[in-house]
KEGU-982332 format. One line per 8 residues: number of its first residue (from 1); for each residue z, x, y of C-alpha. Coordinates in nm, 2 decimals. Layout:
NUM = Z:X:Y; ...
END
This chain:
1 = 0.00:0.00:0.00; -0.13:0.14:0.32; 0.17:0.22:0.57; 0.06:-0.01:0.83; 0.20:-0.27:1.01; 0.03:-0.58:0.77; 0.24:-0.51:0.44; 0.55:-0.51:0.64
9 = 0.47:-0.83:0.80; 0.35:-0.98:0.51; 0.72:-0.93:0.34; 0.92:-0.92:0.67; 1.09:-1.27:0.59; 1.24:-1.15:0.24; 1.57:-1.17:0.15; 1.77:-0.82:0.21
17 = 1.75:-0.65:-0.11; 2.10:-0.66:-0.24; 2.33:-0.36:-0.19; 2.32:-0.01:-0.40; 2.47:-0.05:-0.73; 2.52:0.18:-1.01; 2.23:0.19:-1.31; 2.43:-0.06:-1.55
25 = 2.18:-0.23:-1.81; 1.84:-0.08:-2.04; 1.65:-0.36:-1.89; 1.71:-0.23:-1.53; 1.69:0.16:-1.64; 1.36:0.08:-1.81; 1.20:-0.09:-1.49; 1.32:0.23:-1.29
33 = 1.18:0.50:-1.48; 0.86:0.29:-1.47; 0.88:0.26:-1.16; 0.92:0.64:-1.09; 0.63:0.72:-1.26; 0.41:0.41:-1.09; 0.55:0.58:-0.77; 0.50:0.94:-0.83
41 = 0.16:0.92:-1.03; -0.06:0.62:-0.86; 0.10:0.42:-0.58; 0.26:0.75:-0.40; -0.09:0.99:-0.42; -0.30:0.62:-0.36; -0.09:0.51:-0.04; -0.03:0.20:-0.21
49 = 0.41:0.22:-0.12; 0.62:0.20:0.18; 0.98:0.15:0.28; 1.00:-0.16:0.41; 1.25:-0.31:0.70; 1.48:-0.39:0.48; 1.57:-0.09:0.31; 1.41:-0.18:-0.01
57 = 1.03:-0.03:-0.18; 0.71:-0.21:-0.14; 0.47:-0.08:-0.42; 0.11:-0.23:-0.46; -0.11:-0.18:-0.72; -0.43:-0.25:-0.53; -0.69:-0.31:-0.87; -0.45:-0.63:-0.99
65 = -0.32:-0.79:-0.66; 0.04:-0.76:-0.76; 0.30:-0.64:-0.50; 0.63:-0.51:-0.60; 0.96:-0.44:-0.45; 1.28:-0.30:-0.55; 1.65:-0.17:-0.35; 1.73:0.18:-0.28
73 = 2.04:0.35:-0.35; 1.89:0.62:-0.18; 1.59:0.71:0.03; 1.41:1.06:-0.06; 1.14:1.19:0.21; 0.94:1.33:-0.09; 0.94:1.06:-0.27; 1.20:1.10:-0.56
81 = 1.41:0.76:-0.47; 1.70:0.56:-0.65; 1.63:0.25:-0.76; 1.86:-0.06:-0.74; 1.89:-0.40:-0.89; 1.56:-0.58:-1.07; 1.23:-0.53:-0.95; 1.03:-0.86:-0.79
89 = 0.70:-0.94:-0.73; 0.55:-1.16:-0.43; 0.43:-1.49:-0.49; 0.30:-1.72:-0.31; 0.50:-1.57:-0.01; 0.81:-1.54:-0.20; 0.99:-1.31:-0.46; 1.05:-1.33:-0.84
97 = 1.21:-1.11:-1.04; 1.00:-0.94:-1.29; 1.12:-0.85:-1.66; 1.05:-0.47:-1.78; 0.83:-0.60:-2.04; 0.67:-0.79:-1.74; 0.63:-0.50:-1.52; 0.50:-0.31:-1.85
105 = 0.23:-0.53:-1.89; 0.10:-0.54:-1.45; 0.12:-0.14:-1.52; -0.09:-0.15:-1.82; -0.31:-0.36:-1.63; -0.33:-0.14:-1.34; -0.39:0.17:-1.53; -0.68:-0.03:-1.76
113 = -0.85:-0.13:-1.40; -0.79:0.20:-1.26; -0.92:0.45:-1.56; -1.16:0.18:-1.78; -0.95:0.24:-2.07; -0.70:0.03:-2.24; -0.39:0.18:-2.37; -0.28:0.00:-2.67
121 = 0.06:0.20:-2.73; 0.21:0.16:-2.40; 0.39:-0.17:-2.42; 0.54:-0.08:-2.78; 0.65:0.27:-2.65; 0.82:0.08:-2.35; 0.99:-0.15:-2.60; 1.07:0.13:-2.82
129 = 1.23:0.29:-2.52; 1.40:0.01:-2.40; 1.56:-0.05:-2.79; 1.67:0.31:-2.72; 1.86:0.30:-2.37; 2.01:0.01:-2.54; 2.16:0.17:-2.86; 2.25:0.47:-2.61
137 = 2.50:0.22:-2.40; 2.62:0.06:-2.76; 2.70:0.43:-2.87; 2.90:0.52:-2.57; 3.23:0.43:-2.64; 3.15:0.66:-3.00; 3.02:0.93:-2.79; 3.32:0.90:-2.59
145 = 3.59:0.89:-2.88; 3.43:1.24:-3.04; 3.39:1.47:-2.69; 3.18:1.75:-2.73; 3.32:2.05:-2.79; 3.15:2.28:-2.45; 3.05:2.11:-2.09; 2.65:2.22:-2.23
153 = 2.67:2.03:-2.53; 2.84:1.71:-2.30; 2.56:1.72:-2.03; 2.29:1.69:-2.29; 2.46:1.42:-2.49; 2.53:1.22:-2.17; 2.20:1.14:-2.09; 2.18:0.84:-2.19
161 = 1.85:0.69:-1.99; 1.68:1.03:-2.08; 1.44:1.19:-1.80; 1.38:0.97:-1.51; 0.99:1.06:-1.47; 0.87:0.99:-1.82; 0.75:0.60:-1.83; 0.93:0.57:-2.21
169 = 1.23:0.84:-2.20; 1.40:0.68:-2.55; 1.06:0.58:-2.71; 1.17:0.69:-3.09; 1.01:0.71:-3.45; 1.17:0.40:-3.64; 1.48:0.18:-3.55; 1.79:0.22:-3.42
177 = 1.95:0.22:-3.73; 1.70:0.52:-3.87; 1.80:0.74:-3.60; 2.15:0.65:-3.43; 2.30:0.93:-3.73; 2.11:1.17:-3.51; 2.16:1.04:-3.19; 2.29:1.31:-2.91
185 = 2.42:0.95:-2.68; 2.66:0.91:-3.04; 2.79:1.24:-3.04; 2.60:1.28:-3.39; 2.68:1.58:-3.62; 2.53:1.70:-3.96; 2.43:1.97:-4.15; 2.06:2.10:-4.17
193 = 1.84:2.03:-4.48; 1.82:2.34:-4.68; 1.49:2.44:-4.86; 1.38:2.77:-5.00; 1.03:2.86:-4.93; 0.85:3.17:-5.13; 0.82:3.45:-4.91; 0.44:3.51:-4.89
201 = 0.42:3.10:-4.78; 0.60:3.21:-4.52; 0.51:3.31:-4.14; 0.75:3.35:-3.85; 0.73:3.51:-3.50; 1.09:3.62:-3.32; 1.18:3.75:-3.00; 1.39:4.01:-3.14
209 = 1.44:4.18:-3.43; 1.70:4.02:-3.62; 1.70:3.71:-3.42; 1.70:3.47:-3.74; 1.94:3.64:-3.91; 2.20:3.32:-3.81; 1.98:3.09:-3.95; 1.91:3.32:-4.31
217 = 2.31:3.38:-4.34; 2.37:2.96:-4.37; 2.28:2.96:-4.78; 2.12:3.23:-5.04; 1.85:3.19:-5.21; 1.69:3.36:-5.51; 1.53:3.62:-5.51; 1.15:3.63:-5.31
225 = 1.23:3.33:-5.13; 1.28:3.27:-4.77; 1.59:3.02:-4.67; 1.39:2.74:-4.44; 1.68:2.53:-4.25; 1.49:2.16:-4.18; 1.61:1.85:-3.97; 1.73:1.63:-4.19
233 = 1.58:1.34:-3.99; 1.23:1.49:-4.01; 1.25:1.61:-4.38; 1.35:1.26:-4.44; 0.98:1.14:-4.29; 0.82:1.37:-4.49; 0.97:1.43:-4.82; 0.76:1.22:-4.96
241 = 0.41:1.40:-4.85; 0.19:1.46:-5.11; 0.12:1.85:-5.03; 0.53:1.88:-4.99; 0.57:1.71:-5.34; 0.33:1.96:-5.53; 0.48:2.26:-5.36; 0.79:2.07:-5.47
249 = 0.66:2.05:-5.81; 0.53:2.39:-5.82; 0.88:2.57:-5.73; 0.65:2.72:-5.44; 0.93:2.54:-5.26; 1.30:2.44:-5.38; 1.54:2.19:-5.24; 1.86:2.30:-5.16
257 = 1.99:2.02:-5.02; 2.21:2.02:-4.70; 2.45:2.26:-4.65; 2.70:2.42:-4.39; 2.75:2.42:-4.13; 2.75:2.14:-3.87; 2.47:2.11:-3.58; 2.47:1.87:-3.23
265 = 2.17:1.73:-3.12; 2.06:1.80:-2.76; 1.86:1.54:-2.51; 1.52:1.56:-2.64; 1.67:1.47:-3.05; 1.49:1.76:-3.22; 1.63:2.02:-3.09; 1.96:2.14:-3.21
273 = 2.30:2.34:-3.12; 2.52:2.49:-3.29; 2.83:2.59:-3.06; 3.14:2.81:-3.24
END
């Protein structure tokens, strides 16, 4: 939306946008991170968004005729604003509060209008997103009740809404229930999936010399093999891959089951820590 004086009129009789309040439900933190991305990656390079009288964000997404709003907690001059409250589009000279799902779907269309191509993931990676932030805020009294044990292992369990510029932050593989054993948000903790892996079958690259020597200490393994420490979550998706089940059958590669010790997940799920 063009910063001139038209858009402003044309929403200069709305309601105030309600006062800053604190990020409290998925539905809202879904909108938001949408939003952020609308903002930072069409509307804010288009010249489609301005801050209107009121306080509150007028977005546009010129292609579909939709006009949005939403409150700000706070006002950035490049751009990086806090969202507040649900997000509305105009209608028919008023406002109407818009569902994530709903704004999903005017963002889907935007981008279809804008590029020519249809994105037929995007609304189930929003929902799978939004089924995350929501299992996050079930898991935080869990999370709570088993503190981490170091201030880096807290921050990156904390983040429950995940990063604020990617349009599905908690889009995740399966449901809930599949992956809240491995969720950072629950303060999750288990041991890595031991296999053993002949040596030739083998290819690594370290920074340093000796710099695996934590992971090849957790469990021996006979001789010529190589000790391969897997997520359990991820050997769970493929254990039953049919090149994994002949190396299986072959004894090119043996399973060790899990084993000792303990690792934390981090933000992004995969990646794990292991603090003394």
């Amino acid at each position: 939306m063009p910063t001139t004086s038209s858009p402003s009129s044309a929403v200069s009789s709305a309601a105030p946008v309600s006062p800053a309040t604190a990020l409290v439900s998925a539905d809202h933190a879904t909108a938001h991170t949408l939003l952020n991305c609308l903002l930072r990656e069409v509307s804010g390079p288009e010249h489609q968004t301005v801050v209107a009288d009121d306080g509150g964000l007028r977005l546009r997404l010129p292609r579909s005729g939709v006009l949005l709003r939403v409150g700000l907690r706070r006002t950035s001059l490049i751009g990086a604003h806090r969202f507040t409250g649900p997000v509305s589009e105009q209608r028919d000279g008023s406002w109407a509060e818009v569902s994530w799902r709903g704004l999903a779907e005017r963002i889907q269309r935007e981008l279809q209008l804008r590029t020519g191509v249809r994105n037929d993931e995007f609304l189930a990676q929003v929902a799978s997103s939004h089924a995350g932030m929501t299992a996050a805020l079930q898991e935080r009294e869990k999370a709570t009740g088993n503190p981490a044990p170091d201030a880096y292992l807290a921050s990156e369990q904390s983040l429950f809404f995940g990063h604020r510029f990617h349009p599905t932050p908690k889009a995740r593989t399966g449901s809930p229930a599949s992956w809240s054993l491995f969720a950072p948000e629950a303060g999750a903790r288990f041991p890595l999936h031991h296999l053993a892996v002949r040596r030739e079958y083998v290819r690594e690259e370290t920074a340093y010399a000796g710099a695996l020597a934590p992971l090849d200490r957790q469990r021996p393994v006979p001789d010529g093999y190589r000790l391969l420490p897997a997520h359990p979550w991820q050997y769970a998706m493929l254990r039953e891959h049919r090149v994994l089940r002949a190396a299986l059958d072959r004894g090119d590669i043996l399973d060790l089951w899990p084993g000792e010790p303990d690792f934390a997940p981090t933000a992004s799920v995969r990646t794990l820590y292991y603090g003394r």
